[in-house]
C-alpha positions in Angstrom: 11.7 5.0 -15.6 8.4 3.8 -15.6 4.9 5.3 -14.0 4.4 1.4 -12.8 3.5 0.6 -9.7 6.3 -1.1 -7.9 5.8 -4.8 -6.5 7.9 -4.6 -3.4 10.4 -8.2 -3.2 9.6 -9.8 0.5 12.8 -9.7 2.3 15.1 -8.0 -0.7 15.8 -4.2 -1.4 14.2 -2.4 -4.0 16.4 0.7 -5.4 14.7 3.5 -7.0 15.9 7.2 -7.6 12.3 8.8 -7.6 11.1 10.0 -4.5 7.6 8.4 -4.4 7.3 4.8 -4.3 3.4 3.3 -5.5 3.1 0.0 -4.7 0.6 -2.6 -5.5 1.2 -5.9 -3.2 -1.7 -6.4 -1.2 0.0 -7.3 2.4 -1.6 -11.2 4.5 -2.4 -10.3 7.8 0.4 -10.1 10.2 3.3 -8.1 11.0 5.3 -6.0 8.5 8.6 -3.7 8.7 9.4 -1.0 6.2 12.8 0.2 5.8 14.2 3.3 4.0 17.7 4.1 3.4 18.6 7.2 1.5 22.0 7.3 -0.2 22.9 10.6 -1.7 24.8 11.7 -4.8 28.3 10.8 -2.9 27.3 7.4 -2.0 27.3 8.2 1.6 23.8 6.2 3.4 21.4 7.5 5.9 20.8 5.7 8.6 17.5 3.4 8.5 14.5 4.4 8.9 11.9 1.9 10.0 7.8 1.3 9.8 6.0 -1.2 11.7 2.6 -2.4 10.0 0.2 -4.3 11.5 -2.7 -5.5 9.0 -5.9 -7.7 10.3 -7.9 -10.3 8.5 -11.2 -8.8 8.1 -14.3 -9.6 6.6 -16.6 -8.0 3.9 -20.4 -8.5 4.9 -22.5 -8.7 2.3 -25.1 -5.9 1.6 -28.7 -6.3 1.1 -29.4 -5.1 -2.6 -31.4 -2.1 -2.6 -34.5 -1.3 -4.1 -35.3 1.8 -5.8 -38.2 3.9 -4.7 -41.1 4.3 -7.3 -41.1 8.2 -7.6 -44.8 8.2 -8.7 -46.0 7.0 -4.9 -44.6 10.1 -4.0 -46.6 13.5 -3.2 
């Protein structure tokens, strides 16, 4: 299996035998819900397991650039 973060399907299941999941979608502002099921080696399913996410549009402000001090000036 590969090292790749996974892109998680909106709405669909995503099956994976390793036990850490990196994911790379970047989630819209809004609601989300995460949902883990754990089947084990006899087939038999946990019961679900849910997240609520709540992400907010924010902004990024610009910064000022900034202007190095000249060292000489300095005593």
């Amino acid at each position: 299996m590969s090292d790749a973060m996974a892109v998680l399907p909106v709405g669909k299941t995503l099956e994976q035998e390793k036990p850490v999941l990196l994911v790379e979608n970047k989630l819209a502002a809004g609601k989300h819900r995460f949902s883990l099921v754990v089947v084990n080696e006899s087939g038999v399913e946990s019961e679900a397991v849910s997240l609520d996410v709540s992400v907010t549009a924010g902004r990024v402000l610009p910064v000022r650039p900034v202007t190095p001090i000249d060292t000489g000036l300095i005593r």
